[in-house]
N, C-alpha and C positions, 0 to 999 in steps of 0.2 A: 386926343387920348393916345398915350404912345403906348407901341403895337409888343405883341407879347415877348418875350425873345426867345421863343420857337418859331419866329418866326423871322428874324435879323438872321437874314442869310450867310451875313460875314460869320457869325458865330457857330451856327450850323455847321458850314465848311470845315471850320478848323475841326471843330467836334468830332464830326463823321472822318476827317482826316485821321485825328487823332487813333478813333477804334481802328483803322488800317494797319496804321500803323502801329499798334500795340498786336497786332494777330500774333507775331511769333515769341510772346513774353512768356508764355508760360506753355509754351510748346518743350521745352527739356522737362518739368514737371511732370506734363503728361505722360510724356514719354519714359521716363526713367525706371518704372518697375521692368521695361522690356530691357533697356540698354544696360541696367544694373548687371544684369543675367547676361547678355549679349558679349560685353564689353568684359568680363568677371571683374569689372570695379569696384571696391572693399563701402563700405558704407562712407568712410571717412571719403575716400576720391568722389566718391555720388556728390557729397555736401560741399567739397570745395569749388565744384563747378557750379552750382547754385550761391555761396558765397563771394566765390571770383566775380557772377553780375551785378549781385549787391552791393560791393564795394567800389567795382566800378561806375554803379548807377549812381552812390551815395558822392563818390570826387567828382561826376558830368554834373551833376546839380548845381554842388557849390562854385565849380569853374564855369559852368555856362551862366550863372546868377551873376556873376562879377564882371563877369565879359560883358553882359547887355549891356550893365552901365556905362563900358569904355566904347563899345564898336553899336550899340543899340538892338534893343530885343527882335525886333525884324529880323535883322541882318542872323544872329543865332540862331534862331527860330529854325530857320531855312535851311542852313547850314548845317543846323543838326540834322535835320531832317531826312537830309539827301545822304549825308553821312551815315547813317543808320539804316537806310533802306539799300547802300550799296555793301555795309558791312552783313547787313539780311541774306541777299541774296549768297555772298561770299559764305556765311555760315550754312543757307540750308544747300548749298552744290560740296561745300568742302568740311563740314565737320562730321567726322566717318569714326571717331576713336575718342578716346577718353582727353590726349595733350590737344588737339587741333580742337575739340567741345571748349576744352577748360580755355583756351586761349580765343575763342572768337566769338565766345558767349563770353566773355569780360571785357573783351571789344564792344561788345552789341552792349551793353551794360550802359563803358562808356560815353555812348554815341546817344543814348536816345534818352538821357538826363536832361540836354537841351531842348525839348518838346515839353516838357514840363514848366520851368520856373521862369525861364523867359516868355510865355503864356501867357502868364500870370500877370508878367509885366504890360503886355504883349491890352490884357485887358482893362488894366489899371490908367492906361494910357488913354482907351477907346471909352468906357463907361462911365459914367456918376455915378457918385457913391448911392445914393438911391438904389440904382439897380446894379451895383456891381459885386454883391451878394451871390443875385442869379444869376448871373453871368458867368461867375466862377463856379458856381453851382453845377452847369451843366458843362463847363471844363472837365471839371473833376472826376462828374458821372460820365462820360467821355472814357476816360480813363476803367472806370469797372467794367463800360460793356467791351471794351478793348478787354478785360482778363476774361469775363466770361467765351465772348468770341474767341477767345485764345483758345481756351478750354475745347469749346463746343469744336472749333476747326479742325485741331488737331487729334480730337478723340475719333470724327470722320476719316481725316484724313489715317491715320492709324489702321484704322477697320479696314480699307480698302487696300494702303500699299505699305504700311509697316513705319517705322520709325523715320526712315530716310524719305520717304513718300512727305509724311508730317513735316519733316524741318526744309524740303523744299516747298511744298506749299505754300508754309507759313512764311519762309523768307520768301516768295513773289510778292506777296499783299500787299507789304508796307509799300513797294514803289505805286502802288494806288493813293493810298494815301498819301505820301508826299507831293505826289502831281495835286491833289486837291488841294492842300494847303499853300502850293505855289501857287495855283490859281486865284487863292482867295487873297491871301496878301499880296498880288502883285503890284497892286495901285495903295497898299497900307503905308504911310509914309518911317524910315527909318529913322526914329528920335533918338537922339546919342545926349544928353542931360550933362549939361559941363559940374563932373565929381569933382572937382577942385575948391567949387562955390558951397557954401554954409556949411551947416555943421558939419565933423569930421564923423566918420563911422564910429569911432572912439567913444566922440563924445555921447553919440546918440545911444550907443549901448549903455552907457554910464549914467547919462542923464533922463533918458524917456523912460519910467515905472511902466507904462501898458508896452513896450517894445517888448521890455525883458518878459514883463505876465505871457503876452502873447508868444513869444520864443519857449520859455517853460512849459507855457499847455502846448506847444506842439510838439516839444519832446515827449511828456506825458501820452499825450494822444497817438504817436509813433509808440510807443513803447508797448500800448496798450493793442492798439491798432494793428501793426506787424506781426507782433507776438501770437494774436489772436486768428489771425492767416497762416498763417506758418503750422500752425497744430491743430486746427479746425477737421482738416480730411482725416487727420490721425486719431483723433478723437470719435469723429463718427462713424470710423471706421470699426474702432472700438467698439462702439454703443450698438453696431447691426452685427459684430461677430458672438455678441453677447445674446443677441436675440436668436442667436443657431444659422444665420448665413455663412455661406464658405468665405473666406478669407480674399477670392479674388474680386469675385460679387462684390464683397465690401467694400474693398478700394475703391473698383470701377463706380458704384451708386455713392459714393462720399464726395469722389468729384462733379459729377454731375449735381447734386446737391452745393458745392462751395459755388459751381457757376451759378449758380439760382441763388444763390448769397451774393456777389457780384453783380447781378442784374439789378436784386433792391438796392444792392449799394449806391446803383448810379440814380434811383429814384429818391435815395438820403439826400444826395449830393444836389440834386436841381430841387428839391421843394425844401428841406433846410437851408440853403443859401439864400433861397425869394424870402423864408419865413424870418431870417434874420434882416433883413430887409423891412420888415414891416414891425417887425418887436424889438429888434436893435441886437448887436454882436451877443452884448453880454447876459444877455436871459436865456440866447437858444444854446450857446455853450454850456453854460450852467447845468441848464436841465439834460444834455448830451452826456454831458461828462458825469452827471451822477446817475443818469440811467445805466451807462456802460458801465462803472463799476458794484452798481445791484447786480449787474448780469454776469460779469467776472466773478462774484461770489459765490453766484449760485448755480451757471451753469457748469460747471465739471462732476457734482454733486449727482446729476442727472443721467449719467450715462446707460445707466440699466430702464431709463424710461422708456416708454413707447415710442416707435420712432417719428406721429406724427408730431407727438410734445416736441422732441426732441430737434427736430427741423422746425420746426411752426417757432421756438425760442432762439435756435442760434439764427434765422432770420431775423428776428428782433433784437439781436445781439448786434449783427452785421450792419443794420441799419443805425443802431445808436454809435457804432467804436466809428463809421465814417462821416457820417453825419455831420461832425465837429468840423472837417479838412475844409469845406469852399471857406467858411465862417471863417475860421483859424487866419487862412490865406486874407479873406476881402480886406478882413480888421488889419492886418499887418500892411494892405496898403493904403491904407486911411489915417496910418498916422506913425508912417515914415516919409521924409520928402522923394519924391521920383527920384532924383540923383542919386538918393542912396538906397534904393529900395533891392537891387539888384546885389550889392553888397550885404546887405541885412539877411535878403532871402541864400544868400551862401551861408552864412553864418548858422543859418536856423535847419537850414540843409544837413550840416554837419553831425549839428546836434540831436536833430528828430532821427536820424536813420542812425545815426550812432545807437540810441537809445534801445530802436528797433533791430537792430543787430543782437545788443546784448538782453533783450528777453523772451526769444525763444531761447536761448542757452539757461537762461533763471529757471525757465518752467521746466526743461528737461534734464536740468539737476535736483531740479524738487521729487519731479516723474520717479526719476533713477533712485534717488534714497527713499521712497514712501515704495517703491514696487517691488515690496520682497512677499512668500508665500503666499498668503489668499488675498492679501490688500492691494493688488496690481489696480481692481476696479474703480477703489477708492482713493487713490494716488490721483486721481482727476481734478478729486475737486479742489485740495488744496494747491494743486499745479497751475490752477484756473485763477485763483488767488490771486496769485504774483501779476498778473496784469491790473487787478481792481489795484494796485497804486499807479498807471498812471491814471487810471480812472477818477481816483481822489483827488491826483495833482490836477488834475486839467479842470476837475472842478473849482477846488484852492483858487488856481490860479485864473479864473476863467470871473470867480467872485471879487476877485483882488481889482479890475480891470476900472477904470476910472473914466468917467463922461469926455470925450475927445471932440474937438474942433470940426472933426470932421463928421461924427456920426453923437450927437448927443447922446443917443439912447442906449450907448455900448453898454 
């Protein structure tokens, strides 16, 4: 009987590596209602340094995806890894001001995209399809308790020694993690896949129908997915200043709640990835993707409800919009060949964070024309809207998906 994989040490390692290494991601976040004031940064400057990482996170993706393929996901892996924990430390000793933030937090952006897709590969390489659902599963979830620990760290570290106290705490962390993931791959062998041999990227875009479905839902699933992060705090922030809490209260208990959204997230991510494992890709997507857009519908609608409705539903929101990601990922390396798996996943890079770029901007132009006189409350729900399409798409496309070689039961 093969042993659970909470219990495959190699996996573990990176995993716990990974949450290290994510402590300082959402340490500007945290921080930004102080620095906003601190720094007199206009709202527009607050957002281009949270976009500056995005953009830069969105180009490490697609260039570290393409790289595995030429130099091998090991070799990336690592590489990024070390690079991001040296540009960590660099950010939390020297970003003091608004130009040294916006440029070393678009640094850290680019640097720790390669911890991601090369991963992927990273397990694509190591597991059978059987279990490599779960596998990516608990990758992924990896990855949320990395935001939430982000969250929780620097809300500590804040309380004690103030903004600067936060971004260097959080820039030590990751070099922990890095040292564990060098320790865990250091006997991993570096596969470099000769890209010259079979199909062209071209062709595989053009000719494989579940590449393209599965590249669609995860544009969908970003669109819906980021969106849905991005305005969450702002929302519930909303929903407790309507119940008569003070405005700072609000924020501060909004984030502590998105962490505790982030915690299920990583429990979506390891037992949706096993559960597609055992009912096949295209039934847990299905029901993923049309759960998350019921809930796009109707949760913005909700904002003057009770607050434990109100968390008790965007926790079930949280768990359905991530849910979809180990799935999204396993399927896509089930049936692209290795050699080009690393090009494919640059490709879908582009597109899923594109997506997720442009719809928090969709929901906060819907916000801005429905929030005039008394109707500010009710601008919620149709703002919440604009993500139930990717919610629709990932379903579409998640139904579209065609029985594959690799996994019959997709």
């Amino acid at each position: 009987m093969k042993k659970p994989l909470w219990r495959d040490g190699w996996l573990m390692a990176i995993c716990i590596g990974r949450i290290f290494m994510y402590m300082n991601y959402m340490v500007y976040a945290a921080c930004l209602p102080i620095l906003k004031s601190e720094w007199g940064m206009s709202a527009t400057q607050a957002g281009s340094i949270a976009s500056g990482f995005s953009l830069g996170y969105a180009a490490s993706l697609a260039m570290a995806s393409w790289l595995s393929d030429h130099f091998g996901a090991r070799r990336i892996f690592i590489l990024s890894a070390i690079t991001s924990t040296v540009i960590a430390l660099v950010f939390g000793f020297f970003a003091r001001d608004y130009l040294t933030t916006l440029l070393l937090y678009s640094l850290l952006g680019i640097a720790q995209g390669g911890i991601y897709t090369p991963g992927i590969v990273l397990l694509a390489e190591r597991f059978p399809v059987a279990r490599r659902g779960g596998a990516v599963g608990w990758f992924i979830a990896s990855t949320s308790l990395g935001y939430a620990g982000s969250l929780g760290v620097s809300g500590l570290l804040i309380a004690l020694g103030g903004p600067v106290f936060a971004f260097i705490g959080t820039g030590i962390l990751p070099s922990v993690g890095a040292l564990i993931t060098w320790i865990a791959l250091r006997r991993t062998p570096n596969v470099i896949h000769d890209h010259r041999a079979g199909t062209s990227l071209a062709a595989v875009l053009k000719n494989e129908q579940n590449v393209r479905s599965l590249m669609a839902g995860y544009a969908c699933h970003c669109w819906e997915l980021l969106g849905m992060w991005a305005w969450t705090p702002a929302f519930l922030a909303a929903g407790l200043a309507l119940s008569g809490a003070a405005s700072t209260p609000s924020v501060e208990f909004a984030a502590y709640y998105v962490a505790v959204m982030h915690i299920v997230g990583a429990v979506a991510s390891s037992t949706m990835g096993h559960l597609s494992d055992l009912l096949g890709r295209r039934a847990v997507l299905t029901g993923l993707g049309a759960a998350g857009a019921l809930l796009s519908l109707i949760f913005g609608w909700l904002v003057a409800a009770p607050l434990p409705i109100l968390v008790g539903l965007m926790i079930i929101y949280g768990f359905a919009a991530i849910g979809d990601s180990p799935v999204l990922s396993a399927a896509m390396t089930e049936v692209v060949a290795p050699n080009r798996l690393g090009s494919v996943l640059a490709v879908r890079s582009l597109l899923g964070f594109g997506a997720g770029a442009v719809s928090p901007v969709a929901f906060g132009a819907v916000l801005d024309y429905l929030s005039t006189g008394d109707h500010v409350a009710s601008a919620w729900g149709p703002a919440f809207m604009v993500f139930a399409i990717g919610g629709f798409g990932a379903t579409w496309f998640a139904w579209r998906l065609r029985p594959s070689v690799a996994d019959k039961s997709i």
